[in-house]
Short mmCIF file of the C-alpha atoms (twelve columns), coordinates in Angstrom:
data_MODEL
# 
_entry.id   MODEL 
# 
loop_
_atom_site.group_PDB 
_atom_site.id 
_atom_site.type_symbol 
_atom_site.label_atom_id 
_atom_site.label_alt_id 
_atom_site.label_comp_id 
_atom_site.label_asym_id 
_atom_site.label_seq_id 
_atom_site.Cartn_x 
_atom_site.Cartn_y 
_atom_site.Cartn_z 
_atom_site.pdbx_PDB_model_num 
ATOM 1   C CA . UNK A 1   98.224  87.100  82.447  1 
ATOM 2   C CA . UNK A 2   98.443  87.690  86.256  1 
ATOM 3   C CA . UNK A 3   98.272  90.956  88.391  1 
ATOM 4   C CA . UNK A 4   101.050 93.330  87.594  1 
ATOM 5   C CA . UNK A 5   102.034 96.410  89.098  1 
ATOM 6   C CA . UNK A 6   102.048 99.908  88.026  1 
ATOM 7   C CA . UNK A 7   103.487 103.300 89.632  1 
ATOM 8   C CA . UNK A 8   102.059 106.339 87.443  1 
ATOM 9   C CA . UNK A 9   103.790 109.762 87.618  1 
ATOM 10  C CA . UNK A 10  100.798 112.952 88.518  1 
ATOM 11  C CA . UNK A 11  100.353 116.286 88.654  1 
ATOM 12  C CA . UNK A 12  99.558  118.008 92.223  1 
ATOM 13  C CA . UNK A 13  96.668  119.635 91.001  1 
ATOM 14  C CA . UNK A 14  95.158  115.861 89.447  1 
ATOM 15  C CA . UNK A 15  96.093  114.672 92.790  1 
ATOM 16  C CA . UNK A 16  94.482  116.861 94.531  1 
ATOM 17  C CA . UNK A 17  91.354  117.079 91.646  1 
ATOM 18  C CA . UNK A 18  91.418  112.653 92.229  1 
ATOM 19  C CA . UNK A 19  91.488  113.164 96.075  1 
ATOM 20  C CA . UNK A 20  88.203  115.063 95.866  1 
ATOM 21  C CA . UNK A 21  86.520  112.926 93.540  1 
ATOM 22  C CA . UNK A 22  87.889  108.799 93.555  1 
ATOM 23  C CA . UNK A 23  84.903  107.996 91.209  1 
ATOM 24  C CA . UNK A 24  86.899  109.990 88.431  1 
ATOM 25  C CA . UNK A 25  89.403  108.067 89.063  1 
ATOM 26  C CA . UNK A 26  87.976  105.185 86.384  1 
ATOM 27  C CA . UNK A 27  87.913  108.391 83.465  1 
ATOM 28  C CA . UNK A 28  91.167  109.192 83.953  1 
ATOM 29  C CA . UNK A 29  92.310  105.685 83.805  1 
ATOM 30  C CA . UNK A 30  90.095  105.331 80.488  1 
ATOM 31  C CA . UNK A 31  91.862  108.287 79.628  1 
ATOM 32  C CA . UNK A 32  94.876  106.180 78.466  1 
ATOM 33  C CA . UNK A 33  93.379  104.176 76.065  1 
ATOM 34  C CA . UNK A 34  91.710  106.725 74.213  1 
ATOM 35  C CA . UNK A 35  92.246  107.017 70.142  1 
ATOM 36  C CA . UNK A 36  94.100  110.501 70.959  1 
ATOM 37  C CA . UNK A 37  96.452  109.090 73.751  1 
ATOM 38  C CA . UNK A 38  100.202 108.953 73.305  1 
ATOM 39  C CA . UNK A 39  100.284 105.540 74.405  1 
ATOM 40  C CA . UNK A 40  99.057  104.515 71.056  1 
ATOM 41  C CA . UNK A 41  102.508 106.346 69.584  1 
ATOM 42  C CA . UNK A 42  104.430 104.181 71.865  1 
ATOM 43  C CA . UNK A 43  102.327 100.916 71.224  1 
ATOM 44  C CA . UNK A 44  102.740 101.127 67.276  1 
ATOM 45  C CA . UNK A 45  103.353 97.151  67.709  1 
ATOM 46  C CA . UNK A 46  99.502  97.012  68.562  1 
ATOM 47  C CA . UNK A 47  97.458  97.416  65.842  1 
ATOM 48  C CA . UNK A 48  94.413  95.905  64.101  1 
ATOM 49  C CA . UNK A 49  90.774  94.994  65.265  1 
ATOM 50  C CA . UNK A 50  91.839  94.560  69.322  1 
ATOM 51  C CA . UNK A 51  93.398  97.623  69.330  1 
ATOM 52  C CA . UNK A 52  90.703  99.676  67.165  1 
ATOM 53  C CA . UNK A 53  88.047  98.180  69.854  1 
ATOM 54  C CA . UNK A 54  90.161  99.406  72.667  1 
ATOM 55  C CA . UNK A 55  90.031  102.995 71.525  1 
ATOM 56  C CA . UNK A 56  86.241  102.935 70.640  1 
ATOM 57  C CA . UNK A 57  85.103  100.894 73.735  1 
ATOM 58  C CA . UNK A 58  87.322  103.649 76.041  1 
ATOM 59  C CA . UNK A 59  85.875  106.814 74.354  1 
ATOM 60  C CA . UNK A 60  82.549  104.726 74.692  1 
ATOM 61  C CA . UNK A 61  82.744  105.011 78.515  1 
ATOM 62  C CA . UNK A 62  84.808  108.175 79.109  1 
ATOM 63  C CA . UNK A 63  82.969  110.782 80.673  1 
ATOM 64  C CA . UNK A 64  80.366  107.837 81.946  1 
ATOM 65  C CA . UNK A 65  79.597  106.411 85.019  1 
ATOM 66  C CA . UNK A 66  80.304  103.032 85.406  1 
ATOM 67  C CA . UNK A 67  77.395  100.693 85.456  1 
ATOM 68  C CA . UNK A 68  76.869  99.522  89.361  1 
ATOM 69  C CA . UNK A 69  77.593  96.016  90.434  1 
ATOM 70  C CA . UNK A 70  75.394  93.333  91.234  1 
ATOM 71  C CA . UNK A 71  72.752  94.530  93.250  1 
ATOM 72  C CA . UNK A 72  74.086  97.501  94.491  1 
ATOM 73  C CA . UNK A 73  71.543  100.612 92.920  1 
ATOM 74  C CA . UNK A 74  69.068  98.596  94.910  1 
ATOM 75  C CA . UNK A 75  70.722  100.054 97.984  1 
ATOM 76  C CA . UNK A 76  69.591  103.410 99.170  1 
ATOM 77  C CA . UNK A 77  72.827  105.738 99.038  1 
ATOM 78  C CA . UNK A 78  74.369  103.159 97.213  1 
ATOM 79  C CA . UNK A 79  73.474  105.119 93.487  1 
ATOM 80  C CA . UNK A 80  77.313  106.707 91.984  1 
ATOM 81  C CA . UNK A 81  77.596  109.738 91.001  1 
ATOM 82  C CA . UNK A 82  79.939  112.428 90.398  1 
ATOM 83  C CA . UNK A 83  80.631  115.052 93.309  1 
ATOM 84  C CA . UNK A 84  80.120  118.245 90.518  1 
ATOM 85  C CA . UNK A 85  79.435  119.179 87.352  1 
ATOM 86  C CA . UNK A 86  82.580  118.683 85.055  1 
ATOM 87  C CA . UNK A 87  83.956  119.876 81.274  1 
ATOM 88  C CA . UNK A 88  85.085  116.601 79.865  1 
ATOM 89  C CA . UNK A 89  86.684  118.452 77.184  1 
ATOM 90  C CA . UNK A 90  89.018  120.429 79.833  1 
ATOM 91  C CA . UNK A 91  89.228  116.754 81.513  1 
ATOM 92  C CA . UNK A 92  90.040  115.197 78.771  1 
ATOM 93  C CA . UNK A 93  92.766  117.527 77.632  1 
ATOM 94  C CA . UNK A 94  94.221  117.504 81.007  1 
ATOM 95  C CA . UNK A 95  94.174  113.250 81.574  1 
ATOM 96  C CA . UNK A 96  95.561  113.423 77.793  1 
ATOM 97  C CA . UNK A 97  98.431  115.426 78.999  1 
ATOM 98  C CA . UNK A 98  99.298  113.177 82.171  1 
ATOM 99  C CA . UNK A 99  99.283  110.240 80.030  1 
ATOM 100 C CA . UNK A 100 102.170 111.686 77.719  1 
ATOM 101 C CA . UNK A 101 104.206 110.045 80.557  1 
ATOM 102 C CA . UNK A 102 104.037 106.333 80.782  1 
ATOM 103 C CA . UNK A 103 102.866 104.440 84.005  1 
ATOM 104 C CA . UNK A 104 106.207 102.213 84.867  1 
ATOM 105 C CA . UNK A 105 105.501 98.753  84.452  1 
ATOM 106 C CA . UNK A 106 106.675 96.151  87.358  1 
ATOM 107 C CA . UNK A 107 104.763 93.210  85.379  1 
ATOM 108 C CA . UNK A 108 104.209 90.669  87.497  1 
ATOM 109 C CA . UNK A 109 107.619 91.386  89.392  1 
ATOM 110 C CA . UNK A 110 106.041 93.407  91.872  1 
ATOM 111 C CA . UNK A 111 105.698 90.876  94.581  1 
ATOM 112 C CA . UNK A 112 109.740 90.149  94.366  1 
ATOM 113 C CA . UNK A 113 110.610 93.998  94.256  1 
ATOM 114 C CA . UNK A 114 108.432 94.409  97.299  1 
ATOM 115 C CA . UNK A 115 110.676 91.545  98.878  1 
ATOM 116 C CA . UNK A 116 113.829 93.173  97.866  1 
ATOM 117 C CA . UNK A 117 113.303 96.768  98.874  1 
ATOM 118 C CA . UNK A 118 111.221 96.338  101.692 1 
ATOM 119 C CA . UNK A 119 111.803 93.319  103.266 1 
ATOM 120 C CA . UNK A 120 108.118 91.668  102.842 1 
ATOM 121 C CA . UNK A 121 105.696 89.894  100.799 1 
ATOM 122 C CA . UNK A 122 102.870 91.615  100.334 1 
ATOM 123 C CA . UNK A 123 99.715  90.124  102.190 1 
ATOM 124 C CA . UNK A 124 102.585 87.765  103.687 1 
ATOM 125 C CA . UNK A 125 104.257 90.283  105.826 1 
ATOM 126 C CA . UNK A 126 102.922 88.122  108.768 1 
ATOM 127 C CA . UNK A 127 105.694 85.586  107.724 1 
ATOM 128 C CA . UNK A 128 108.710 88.265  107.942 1 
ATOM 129 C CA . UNK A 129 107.985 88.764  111.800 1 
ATOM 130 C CA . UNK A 130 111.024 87.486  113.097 1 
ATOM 131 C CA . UNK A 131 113.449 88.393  111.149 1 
ATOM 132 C CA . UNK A 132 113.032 92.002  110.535 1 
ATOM 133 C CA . UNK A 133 111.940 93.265  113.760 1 
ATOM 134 C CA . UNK A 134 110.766 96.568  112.667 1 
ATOM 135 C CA . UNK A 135 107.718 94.675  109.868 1 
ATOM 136 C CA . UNK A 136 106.646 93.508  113.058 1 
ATOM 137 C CA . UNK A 137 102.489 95.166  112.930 1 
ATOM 138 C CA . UNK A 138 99.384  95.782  115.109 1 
ATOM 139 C CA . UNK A 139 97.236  92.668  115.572 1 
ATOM 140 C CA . UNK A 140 94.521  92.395  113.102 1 
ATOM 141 C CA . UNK A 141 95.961  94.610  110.305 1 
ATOM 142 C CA . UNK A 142 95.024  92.981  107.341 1 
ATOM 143 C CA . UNK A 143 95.823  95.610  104.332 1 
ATOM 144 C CA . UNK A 144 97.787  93.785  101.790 1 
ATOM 145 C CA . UNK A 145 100.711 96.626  101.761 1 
ATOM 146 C CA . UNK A 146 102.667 97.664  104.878 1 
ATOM 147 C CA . UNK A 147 102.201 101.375 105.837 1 
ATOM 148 C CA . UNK A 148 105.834 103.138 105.925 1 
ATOM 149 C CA . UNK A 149 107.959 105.259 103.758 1 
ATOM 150 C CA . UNK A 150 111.739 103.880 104.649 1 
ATOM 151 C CA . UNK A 151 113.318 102.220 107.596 1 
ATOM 152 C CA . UNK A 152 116.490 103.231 108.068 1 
ATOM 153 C CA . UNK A 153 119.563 100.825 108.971 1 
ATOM 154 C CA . UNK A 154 117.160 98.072  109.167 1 
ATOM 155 C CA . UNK A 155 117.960 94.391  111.392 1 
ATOM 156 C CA . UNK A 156 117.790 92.648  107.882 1 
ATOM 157 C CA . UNK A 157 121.071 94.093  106.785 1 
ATOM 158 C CA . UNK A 158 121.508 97.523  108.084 1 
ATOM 159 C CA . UNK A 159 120.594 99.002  104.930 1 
ATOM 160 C CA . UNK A 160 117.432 100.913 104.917 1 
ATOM 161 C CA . UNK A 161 113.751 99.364  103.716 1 
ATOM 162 C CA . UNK A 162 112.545 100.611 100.826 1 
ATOM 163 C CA . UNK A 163 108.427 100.472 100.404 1 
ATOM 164 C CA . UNK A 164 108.767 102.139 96.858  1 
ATOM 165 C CA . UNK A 165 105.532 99.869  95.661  1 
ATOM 166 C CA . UNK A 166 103.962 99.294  98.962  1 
ATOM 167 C CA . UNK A 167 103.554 102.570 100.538 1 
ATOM 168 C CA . UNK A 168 101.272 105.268 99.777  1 
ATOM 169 C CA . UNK A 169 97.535  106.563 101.210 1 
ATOM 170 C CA . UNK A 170 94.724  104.782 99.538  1 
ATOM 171 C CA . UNK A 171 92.773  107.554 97.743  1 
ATOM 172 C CA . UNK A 172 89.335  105.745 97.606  1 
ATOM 173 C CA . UNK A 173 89.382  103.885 94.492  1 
ATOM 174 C CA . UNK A 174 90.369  100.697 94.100  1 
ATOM 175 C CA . UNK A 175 90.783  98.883  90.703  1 
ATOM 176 C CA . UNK A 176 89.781  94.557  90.392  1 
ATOM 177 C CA . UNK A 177 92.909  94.070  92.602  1 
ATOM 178 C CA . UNK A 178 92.474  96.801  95.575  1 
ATOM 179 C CA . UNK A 179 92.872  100.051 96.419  1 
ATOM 180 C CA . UNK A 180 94.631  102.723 94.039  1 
ATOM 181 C CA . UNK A 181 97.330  104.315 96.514  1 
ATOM 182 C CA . UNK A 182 99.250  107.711 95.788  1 
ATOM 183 C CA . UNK A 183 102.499 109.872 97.512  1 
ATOM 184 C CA . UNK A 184 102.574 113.452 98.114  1 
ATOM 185 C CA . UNK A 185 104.870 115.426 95.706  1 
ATOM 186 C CA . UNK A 186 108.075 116.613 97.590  1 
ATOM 187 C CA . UNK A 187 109.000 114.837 100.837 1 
ATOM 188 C CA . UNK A 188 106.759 111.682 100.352 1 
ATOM 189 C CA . UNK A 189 108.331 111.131 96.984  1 
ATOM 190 C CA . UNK A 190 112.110 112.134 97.937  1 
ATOM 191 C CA . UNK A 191 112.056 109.990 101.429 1 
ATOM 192 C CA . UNK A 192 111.841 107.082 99.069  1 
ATOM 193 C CA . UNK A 193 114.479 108.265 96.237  1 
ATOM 194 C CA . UNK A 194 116.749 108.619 98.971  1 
ATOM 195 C CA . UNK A 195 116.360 105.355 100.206 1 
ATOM 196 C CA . UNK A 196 116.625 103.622 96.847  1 
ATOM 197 C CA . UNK A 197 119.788 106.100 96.621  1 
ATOM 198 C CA . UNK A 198 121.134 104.494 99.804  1 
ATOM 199 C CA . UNK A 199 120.316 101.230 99.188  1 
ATOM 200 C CA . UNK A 200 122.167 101.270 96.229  1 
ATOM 201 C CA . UNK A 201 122.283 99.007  93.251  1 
ATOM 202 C CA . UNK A 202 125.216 96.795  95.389  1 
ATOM 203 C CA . UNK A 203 122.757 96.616  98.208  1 
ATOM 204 C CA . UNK A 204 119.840 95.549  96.247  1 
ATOM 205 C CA . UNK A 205 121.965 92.996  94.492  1 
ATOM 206 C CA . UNK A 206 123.760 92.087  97.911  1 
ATOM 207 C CA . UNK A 207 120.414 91.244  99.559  1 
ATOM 208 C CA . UNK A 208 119.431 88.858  96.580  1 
ATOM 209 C CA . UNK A 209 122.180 86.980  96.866  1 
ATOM 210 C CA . UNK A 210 122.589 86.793  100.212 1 
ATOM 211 C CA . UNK A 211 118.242 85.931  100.649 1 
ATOM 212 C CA . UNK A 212 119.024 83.017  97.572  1 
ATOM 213 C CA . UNK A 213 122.032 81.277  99.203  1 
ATOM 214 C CA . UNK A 214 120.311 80.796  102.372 1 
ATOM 215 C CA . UNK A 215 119.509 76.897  103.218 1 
ATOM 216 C CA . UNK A 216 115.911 78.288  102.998 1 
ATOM 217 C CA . UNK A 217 115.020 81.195  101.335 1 
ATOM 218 C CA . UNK A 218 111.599 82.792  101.497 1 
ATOM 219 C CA . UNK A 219 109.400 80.645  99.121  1 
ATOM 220 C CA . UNK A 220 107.209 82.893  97.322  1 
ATOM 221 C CA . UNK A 221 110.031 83.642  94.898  1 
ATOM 222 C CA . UNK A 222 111.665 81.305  92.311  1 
ATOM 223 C CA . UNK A 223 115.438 81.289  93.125  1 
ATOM 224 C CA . UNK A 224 116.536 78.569  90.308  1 
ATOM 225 C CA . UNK A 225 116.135 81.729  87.957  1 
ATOM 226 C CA . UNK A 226 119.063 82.345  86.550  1 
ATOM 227 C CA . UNK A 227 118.400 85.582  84.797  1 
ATOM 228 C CA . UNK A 228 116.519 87.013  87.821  1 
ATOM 229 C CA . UNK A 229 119.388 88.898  89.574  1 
ATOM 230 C CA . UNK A 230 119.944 90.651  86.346  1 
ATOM 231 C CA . UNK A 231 116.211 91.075  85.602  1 
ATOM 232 C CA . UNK A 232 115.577 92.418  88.899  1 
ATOM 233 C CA . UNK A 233 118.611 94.526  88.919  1 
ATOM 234 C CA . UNK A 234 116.848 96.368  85.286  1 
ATOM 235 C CA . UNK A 235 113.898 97.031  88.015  1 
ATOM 236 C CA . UNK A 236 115.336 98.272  90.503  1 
ATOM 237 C CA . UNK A 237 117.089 101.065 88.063  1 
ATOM 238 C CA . UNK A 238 113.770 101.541 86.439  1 
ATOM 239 C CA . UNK A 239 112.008 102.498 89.963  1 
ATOM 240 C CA . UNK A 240 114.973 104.855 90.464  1 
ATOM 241 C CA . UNK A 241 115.046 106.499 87.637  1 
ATOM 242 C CA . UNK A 242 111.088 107.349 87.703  1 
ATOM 243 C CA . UNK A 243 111.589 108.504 91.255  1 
ATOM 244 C CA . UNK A 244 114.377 110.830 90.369  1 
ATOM 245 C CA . UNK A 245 111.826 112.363 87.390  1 
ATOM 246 C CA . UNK A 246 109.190 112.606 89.849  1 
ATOM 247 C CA . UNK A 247 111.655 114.166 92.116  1 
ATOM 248 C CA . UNK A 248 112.836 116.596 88.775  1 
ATOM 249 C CA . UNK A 249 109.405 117.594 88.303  1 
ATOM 250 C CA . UNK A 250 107.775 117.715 91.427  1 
ATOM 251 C CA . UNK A 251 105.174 114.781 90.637  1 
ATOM 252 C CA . UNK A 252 102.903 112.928 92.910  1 
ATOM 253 C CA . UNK A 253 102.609 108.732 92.188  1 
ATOM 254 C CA . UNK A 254 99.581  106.858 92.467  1 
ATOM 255 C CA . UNK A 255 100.488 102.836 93.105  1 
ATOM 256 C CA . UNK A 256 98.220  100.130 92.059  1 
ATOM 257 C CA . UNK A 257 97.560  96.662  90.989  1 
ATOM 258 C CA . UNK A 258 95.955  95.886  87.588  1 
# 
């Protein structure tokens, strides 16, 4: 199936609720896939034994710990727990409520936006020092994700750098494929609208052309394509659009790999 990527529209206040307690972080994600959820209205195409399982198995776990890994309860400290006390009812009701808007889906296209907006490949950056000056990073950072917001009237093509999957604060959770990232509501969330808004949909398509005819284009991405202009093009509308409803509504993001 591969590792896809996912940017999911939150509160403040679950922000904030998350930031105190990452462990919870793995109930609200259950919270999704349980039988009251409205992404089972939108999923109507899934039905049958797989998707009955789904629902039991996730209103199996909510409200549990998970079980520990290998043999980590051996390890003094090592036990999990929750920081307090909580109502999973009131939880419940309130993860049900921030699941009535969809996560937006990058698939497996992630790695290629990443490229296109921001001018790296993720855990690759090292390979972009060079030609965009300002990737270049401290010696022995090693997160998969480079750290900034935007970079204005970049050396690549004097349009700004977009990290609009990239960037974020890890919040202390990480799912199979790393750490679970998120953006402030307000200025953290609008520095990147604008530069998606400045970029422009010419831009983005003028740096994939440009990046494709080269004698040598950057190898981690299949140029031959011939739909992938156009299918990147949906994407990069897609990311704009839930950045200008985040922007609406005042909405943090969390960013993450699944």
């Amino acid at each position: 199936m591969g590792i896809t990527g996912q940017i999911k529209q939150i509160s403040g206040s679950t922000l904030d609720f998350l930031r105190e307690d990452p462990l919870i972080i793995g109930a609200f994600r259950d919270a999704q896939w349980l039988p009251e959820s409205a992404f089972w209205q939108r999923a109507s195409y899934w039905t049958g034994n797989s998707a009955d399982k789904m629902k039991q198995d996730a209103r199996a776990r909510f409200g549990k710990l998970p079980e520990s890994k290998g043999l980590s309860w051996l390890i003094p400290g090592k036990r999990q727990k929750w920081k307090h006390k909580y109502d999973w009812q009131a939880l419940e009701k309130q993860f049900l409520a921030e699941w009535e808007n969809p996560e937006l889906d990058l698939d497996k296209c992630w790695q290629e936006l990443t490229f296109l907006l921001a001018g790296y490949i993720a855990c690759y950056y090292a390979t972009s020092q060079g030609k965009i000056s300002e990737l270049i990073v401290e010696k022995g950072y090693k997160k998969d994700f480079l750290p900034f917001l935007v970079i204005k009237n970049s050396a690549w093509d004097g349009l700004p750098l977009v990290n609009a999957f990239g960037a974020g604060k890890e919040i202390g959770y990480e799912t199979s494929y790393g750490p679970i990232r998120y953006l402030e509501p307000g200025d953290e969330v609008r520095q990147i609208l604008d530069g998606l808004l400045e970029l422009s949909q010419e831009g983005f398509q003028n740096r994939f052309i440009r990046e494709s005819q080269k004698p040598e284009p950057i190898p981690w991405i299949d140029w031959s394509d011939e739909e992938m202009l156009e299918g990147m093009t949906n994407y990069y509308n897609e990311i704009v659009d839930y950045y200008q409803s985040a922007v609406r509504q005042n909405k943090a993001l969390l960013l993450y790999l699944t």
